[in-house]
C-alpha positions as CSV (number, residue, x, y, z in Angstrom):
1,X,0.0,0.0,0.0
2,X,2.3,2.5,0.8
3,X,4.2,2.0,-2.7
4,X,0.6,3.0,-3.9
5,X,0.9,5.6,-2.0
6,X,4.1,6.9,-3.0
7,X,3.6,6.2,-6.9
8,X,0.4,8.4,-6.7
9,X,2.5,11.4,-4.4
10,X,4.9,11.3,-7.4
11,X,2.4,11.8,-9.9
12,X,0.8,14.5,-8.1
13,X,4.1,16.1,-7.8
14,X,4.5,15.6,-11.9
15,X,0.6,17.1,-12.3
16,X,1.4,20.3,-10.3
17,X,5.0,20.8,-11.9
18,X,3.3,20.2,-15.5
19,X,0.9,22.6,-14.5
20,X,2.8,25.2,-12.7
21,X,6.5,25.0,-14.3
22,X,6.1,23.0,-17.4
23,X,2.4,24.8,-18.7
24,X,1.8,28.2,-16.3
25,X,0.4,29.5,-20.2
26,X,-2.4,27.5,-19.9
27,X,-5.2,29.2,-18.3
28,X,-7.6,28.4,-15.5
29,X,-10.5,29.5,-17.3
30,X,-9.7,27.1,-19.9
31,X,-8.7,24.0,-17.4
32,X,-12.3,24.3,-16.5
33,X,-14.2,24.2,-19.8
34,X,-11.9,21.7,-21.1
35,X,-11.5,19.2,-17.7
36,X,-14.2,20.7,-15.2
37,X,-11.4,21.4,-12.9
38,X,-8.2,23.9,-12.5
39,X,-5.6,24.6,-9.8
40,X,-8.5,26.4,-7.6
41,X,-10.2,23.5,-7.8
42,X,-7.1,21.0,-7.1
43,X,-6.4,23.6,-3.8
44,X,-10.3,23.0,-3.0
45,X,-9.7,19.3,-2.6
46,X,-6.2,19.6,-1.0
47,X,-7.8,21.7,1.8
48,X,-10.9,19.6,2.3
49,X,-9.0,16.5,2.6
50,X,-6.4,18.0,5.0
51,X,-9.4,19.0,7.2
52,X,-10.7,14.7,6.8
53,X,-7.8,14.4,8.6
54,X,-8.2,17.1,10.7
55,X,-5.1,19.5,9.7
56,X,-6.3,23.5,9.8
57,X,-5.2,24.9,5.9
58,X,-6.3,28.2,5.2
59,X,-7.8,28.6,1.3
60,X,-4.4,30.4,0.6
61,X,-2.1,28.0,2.1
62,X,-3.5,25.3,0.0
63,X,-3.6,27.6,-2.9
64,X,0.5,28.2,-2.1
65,X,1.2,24.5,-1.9
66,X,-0.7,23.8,-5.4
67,X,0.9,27.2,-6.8
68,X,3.8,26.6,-5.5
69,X,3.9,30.2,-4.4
70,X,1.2,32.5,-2.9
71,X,-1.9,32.7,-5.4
72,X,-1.5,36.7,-6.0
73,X,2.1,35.9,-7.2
74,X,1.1,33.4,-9.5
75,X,-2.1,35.3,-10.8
76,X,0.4,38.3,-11.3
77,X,2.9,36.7,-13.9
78,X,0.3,34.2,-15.3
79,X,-2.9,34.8,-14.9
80,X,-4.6,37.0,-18.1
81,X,-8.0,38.3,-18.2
82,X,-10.5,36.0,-19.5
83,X,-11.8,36.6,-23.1
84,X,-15.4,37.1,-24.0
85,X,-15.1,33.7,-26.1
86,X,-13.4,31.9,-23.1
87,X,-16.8,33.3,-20.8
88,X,-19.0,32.0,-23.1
89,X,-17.4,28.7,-23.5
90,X,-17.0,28.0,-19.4
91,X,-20.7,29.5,-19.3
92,X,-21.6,26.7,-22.0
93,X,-19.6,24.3,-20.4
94,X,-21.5,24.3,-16.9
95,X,-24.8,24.4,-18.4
96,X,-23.5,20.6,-20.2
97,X,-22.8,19.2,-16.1
């Protein structure tokens, strides 16, 4: 089990590096019309697990640990502004769940 357990750690570590390091052009807007998720949503999960098991993360250290920075600092040399067409699709999008 714990091999498991490592193996999937690893991966996780590859998933945020890809998207933080590897892909930081790749928008959030678009993660979530594309995958129904982004790095907000992956922080989500991280935090809400850690509280399961009953460790206190705050929405921006979560956000910091999937970042790998603090959020503002990311959203400052990353994040654009979303585009009318990207609205409309992530509107489009949550009208298919």
């Amino acid at each position: 089990m714990i091999e498991t357990l490592e193996l999937q750690a690893a991966v996780f570590r590859r998933l945020l590096k890809h998207l933080n390091q590897d892909r930081p052009d790749i928008q959030n807007i678009d993660l979530m019309i594309h995958a129904g998720f982004c790095r907000n949503c992956l922080a989500d999960w991280y935090r809400e697990v850690a509280e399961e098991r009953l460790f206190d993360l705050s929405k921006d250290e979560a956000r910091a640990v999937i970042y790998g920075m603090p959020f503002a600092e990311w959203k400052a040399k990353y994040q654009k502004e979303a585009t009318a067409e990207q609205l409309a699709a992530f509107e489009a999008a949550q009208v298919r769940k």
